[in-house]
matplotlib code that plots the C-alpha trace (Angstrom):
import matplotlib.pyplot as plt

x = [3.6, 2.2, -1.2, -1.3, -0.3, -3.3, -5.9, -4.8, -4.4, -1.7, -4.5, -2.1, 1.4, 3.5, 4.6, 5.9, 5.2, 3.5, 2.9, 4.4, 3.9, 2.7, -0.6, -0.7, 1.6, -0.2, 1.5, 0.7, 0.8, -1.8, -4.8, -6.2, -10.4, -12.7, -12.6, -8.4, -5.3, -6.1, -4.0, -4.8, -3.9, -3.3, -4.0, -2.1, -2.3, -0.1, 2.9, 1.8, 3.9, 1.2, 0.9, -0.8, -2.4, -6.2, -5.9, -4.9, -7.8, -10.6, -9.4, -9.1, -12.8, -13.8, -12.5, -13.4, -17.5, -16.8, -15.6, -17.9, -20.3, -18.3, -16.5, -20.2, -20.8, -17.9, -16.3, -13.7, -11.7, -13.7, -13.7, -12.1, -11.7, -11.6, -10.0, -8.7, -5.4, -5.7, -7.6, -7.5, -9.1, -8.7, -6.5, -7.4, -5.6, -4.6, -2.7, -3.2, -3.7, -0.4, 1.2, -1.6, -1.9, -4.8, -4.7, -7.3, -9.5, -12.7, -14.1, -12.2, -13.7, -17.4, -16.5, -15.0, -18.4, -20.7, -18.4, -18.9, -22.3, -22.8, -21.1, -23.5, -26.1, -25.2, -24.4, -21.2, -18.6, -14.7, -13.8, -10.4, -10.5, -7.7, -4.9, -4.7, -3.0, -6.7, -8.0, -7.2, -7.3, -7.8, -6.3, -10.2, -10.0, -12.6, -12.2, -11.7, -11.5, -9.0, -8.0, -11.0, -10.0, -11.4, -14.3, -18.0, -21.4, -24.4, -27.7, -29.5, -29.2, -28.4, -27.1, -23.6, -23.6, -24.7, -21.6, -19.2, -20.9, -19.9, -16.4, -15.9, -17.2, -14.9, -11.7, -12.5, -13.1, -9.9, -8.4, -10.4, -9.4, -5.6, -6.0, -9.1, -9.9, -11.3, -14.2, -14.9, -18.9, -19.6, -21.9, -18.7, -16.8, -18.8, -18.6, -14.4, -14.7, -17.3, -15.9, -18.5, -18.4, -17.5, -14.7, -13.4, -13.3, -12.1, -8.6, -8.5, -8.6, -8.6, -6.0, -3.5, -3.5, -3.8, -0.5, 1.0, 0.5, 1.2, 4.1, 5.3, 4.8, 4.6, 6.7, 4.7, 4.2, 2.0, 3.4, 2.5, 3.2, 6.8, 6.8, 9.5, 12.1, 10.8, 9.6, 12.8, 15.7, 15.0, 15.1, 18.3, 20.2, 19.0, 20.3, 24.1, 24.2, 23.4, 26.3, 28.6, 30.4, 30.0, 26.2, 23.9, 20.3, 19.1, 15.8, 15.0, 12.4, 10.6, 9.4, 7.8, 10.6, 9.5, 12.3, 12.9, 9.4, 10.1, 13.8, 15.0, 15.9, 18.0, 18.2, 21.6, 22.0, 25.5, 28.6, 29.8, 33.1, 31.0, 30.6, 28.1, 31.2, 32.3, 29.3, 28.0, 31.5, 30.6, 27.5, 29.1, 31.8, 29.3, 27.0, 23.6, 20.7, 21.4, 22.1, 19.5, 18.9, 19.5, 21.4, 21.7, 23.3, 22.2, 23.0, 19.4, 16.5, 13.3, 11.9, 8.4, 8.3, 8.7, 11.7, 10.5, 11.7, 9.1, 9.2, 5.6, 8.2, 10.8, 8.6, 7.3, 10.2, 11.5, 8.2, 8.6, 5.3, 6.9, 3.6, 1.9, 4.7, 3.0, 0.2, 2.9, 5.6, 4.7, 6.9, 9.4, 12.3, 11.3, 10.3, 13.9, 15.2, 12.9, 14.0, 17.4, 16.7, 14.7, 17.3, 19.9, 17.6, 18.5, 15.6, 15.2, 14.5, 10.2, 9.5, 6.7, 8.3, 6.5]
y = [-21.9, -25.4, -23.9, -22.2, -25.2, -27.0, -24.7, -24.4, -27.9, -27.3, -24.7, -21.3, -21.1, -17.6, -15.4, -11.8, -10.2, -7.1, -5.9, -7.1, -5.8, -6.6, -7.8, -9.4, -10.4, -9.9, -11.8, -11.9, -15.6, -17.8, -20.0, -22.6, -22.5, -24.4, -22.9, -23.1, -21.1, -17.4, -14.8, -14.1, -12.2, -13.8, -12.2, -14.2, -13.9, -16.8, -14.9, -11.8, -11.7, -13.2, -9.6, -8.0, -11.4, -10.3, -6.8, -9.0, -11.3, -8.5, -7.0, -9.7, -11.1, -8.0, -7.9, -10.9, -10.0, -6.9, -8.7, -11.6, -9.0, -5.9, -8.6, -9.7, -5.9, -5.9, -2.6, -5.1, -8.0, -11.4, -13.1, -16.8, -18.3, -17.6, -19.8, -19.0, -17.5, -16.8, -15.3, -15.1, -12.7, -11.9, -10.0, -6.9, -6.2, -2.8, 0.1, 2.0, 5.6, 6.6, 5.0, 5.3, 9.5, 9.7, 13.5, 15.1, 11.6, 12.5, 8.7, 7.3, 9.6, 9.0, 4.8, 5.6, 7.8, 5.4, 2.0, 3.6, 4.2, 0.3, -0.2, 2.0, 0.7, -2.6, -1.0, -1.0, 1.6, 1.0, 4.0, 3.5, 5.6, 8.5, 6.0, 6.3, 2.7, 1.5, 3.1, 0.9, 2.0, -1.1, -1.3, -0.8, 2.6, 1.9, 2.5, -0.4, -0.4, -2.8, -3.6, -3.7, -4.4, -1.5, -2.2, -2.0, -3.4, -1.2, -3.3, 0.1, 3.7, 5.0, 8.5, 6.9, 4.9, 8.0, 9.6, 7.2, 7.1, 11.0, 10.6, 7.9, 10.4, 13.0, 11.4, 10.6, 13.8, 14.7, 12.6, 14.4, 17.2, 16.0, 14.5, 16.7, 19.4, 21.3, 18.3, 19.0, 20.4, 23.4, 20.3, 18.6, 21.9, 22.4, 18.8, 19.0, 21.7, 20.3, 17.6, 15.7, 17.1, 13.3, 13.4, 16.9, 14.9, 12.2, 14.5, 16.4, 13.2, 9.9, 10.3, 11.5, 8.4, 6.5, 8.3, 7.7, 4.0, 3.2, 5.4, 5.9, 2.6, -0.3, 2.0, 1.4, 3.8, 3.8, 5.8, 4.0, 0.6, 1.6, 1.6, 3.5, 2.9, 4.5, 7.4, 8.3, 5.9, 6.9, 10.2, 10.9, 8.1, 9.4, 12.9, 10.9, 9.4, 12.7, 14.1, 11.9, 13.8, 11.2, 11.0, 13.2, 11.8, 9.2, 7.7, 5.2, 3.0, 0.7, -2.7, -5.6, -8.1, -11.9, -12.1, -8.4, -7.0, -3.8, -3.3, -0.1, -0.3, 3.0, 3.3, 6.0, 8.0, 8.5, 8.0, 4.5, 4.8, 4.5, 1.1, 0.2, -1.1, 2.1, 3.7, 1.3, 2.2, 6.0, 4.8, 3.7, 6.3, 8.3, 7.6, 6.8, 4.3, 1.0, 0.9, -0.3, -3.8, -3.0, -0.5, -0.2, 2.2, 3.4, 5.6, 8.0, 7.4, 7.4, 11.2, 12.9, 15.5, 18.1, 16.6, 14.9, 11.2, 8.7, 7.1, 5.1, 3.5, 2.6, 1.5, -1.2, -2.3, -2.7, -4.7, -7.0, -5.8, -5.8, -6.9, -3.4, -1.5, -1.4, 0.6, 3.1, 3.5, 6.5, 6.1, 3.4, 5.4, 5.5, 1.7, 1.1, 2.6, 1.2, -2.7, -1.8, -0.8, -4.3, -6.5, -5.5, -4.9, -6.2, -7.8, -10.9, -12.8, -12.3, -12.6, -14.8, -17.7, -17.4]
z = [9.0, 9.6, 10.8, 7.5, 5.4, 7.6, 6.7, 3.3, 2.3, -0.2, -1.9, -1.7, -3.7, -2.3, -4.1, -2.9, 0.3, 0.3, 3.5, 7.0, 10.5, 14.2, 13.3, 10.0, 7.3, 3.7, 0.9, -3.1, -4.5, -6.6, -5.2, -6.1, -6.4, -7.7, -11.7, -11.1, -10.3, -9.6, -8.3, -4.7, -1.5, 1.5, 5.1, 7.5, 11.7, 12.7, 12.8, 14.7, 18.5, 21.2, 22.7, 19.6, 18.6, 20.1, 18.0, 15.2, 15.7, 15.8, 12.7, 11.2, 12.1, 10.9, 7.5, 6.7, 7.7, 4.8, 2.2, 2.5, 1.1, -0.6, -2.3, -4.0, -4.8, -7.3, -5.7, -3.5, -3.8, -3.5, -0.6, -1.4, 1.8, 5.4, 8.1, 11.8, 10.8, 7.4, 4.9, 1.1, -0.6, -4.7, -6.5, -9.2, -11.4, -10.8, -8.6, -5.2, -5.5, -4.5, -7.6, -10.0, -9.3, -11.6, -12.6, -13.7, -14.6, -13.6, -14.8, -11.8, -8.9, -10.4, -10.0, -6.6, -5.5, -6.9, -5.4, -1.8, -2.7, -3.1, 0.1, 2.0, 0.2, 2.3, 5.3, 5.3, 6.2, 5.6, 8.3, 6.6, 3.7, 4.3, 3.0, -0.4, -0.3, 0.8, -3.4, -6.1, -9.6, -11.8, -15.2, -16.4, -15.4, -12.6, -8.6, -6.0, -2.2, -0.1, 3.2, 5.4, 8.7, 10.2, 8.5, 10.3, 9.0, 10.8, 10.7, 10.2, 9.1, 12.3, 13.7, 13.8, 10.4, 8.7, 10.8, 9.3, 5.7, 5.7, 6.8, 3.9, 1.4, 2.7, 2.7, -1.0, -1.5, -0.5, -2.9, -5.5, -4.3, -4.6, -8.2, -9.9, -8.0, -11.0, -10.7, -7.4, -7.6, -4.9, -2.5, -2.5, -1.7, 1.2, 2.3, 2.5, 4.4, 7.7, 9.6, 11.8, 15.3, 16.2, 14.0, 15.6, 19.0, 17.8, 16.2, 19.2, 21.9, 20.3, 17.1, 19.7, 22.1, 18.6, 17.7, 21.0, 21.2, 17.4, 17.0, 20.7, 22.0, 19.1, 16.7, 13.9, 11.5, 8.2, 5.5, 2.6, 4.7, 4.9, 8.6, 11.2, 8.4, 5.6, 7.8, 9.6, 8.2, 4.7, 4.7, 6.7, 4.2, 0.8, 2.4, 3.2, -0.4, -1.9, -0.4, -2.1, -4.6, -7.3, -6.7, -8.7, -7.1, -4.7, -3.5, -0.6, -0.7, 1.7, 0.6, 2.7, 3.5, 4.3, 6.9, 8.1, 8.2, 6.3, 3.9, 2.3, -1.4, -2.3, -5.9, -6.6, -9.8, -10.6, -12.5, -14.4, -11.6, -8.5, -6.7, -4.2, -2.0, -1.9, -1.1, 1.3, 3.1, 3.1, 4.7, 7.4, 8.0, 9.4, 12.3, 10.4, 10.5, 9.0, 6.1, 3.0, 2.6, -1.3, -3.1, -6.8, -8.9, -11.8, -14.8, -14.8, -12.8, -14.5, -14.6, -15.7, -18.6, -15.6, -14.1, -11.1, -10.3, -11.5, -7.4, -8.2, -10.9, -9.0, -6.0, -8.1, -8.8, -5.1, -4.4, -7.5, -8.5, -12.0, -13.7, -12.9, -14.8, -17.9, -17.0, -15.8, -18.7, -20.9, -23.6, -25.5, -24.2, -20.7, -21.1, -22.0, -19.4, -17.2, -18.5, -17.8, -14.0, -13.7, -15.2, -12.9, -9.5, -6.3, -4.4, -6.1, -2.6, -2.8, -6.1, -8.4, -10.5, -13.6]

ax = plt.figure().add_subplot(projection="3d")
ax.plot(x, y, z, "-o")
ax.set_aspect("equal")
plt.show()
């Protein structure tokens, strides 16, 4: 922490965490520039153990040679400064794919084919782009790319830049495919369906001793940042409260935690009689995974028209993110609701102090 104070020089004020694990710790807060206060994202490397410190340091090295240029194209976060262990980079205003889901809005596939256009256009390919956490869709309507650590800037339009320019443009195709496949012309048809041959090796060799040391051996996991607990701990205790007989609906979140790398937050529809004391005890009177950091009960969980549980909602909620709701709420009813669930939320530990 001193190290980053050092480099800082008092410049960056924290605010929540939003993403933790073995090499980097990525935290929302405010920096001060030149022109004043802006929000800003730090990328931090002094915390990382010492045996994942070199990784750390090439990714690192590498983001920061992306966004000193993406940032300039206007299709990435600005670089605003770049130090040993940490790096801050800008903040847009704005929400990852996953939450944002835009159906059907065609606008926001032409800015995210013409923003990786740019990026080409200066040689730069974010080899990244499968996560939909890595798509931003700003409150302007318009696509943005994050996270560039695996990030690579070719000096040339070679064999294998034109390689990795094609896979970018397929994994947002697949997106589009997700969100507005009815846009999808017949070129682009025929590019989801060819992988590059590298990319076919690469599956059948390479992704599998990827799996086996991420998974196997540093038990890391990236499902939407939520890490080894969201991907097997979750599940198995949103299936335990469920089977309470006083619980009509459950759903466990991951969020970043400043002390524990990665919480749960299980948010529990039920009855005005149920406590969490009693249901943290039927937690524990069976043999489960540890139980969430947060648990709060609640009348009705937020739902679309067709029933389904608003979870890009409630996941901004468990991440304090609580300045993104707005572009999320459809309706005055659903923001009451919605108010209700922030004013009595748990995780109040990371949180800006506005």
């Amino acid at each position: 922490m001193n190290a980053i104070r050092t480099e800082l020089a008092g410049r960056w004020s924290p605010g929540v965490v939003l993403k933790r694990d073995l090499l980097s710790t990525v935290e929302r807060g405010h920096y001060v520039t030149a022109d004043g206060d802006v929000d800003a994202v730090l990328r931090r490397i002094d915390e990382v153990p010492w045996w994942s410190l070199g990784l750390a340091r090439l990714l690192f090295a590498r983001e920061r040679r992306a966004l000193a240029i993406a940032g300039e194209l206007g299709v990435a976060p600005a670089l605003l400064f770049a130090g040993r262990n940490a790096l801050v980079r800008g903040w847009i205003d704005g929400l990852p794919l996953h939450l944002a889901k835009p159906h059907g809005d065609r606008a926001y596939f032409r800015s995210a084919k013409a923003a990786l256009r740019k990026l080409h256009r200066a040689g730069i390919c974010h080899n990244d782009l499968a996560k939909e956490q890595n798509w931003l869709r700003g409150r302007d309507g318009r696509a943005y790319l994050t996270d560039f650590q695996l990030a690579f800037r070719f000096t040339g339009r070679t064999r294998l830049f034109r390689i990795a320019a094609y896979e970018d443009l397929r994994h947002l195709l697949k997106h589009k495919r997700c969100y507005a496949p009815d846009a999808l012309t017949a070129r682009e048809r025929r590019v989801l369906a060819r992988k590059s041959a590298l990319t076919r090796i690469w599956m059948a060799t390479g992704k599998r001793l990827y799996y086996w040391i991420t998974r196997g051996v540093l038990r890391v996991s990236d499902r939407e940042g939520g890490g080894t607990r969201l991907a097997h701990d979750a599940p198995r205790l949103a299936a335990r409260l469920k089977a309470h007989p006083q619980v009509r609906d459950a759903l466990v979140l991951a969020f970043p935690d400043r002390r524990a790398g990665t919480g749960l937050y299980a948010f529990v529809e039920g009855d005005g009689t149920l406590s969490e004391r009693r249901l943290r005890e039927f937690i524990a009177a069976e043999r489960s995974p540890r139980p969430p950091e947060h648990l709060q009960i609640i009348e009705q969980l937020p739902r679309s028209a067709s029933g389904e549980v608003r979870s890009e909602i409630l996941q901004l909620i468990a991440m304090n993110q609580l300045d993104s709701l707005d572009a999320l709420i459809a309706s005055e009813q659903e923001r009451t609701l919605v108010e209700q669930i922030v004013s009595a939320r748990r995780n109040l530990r990371d949180r800006f102090a506005f």
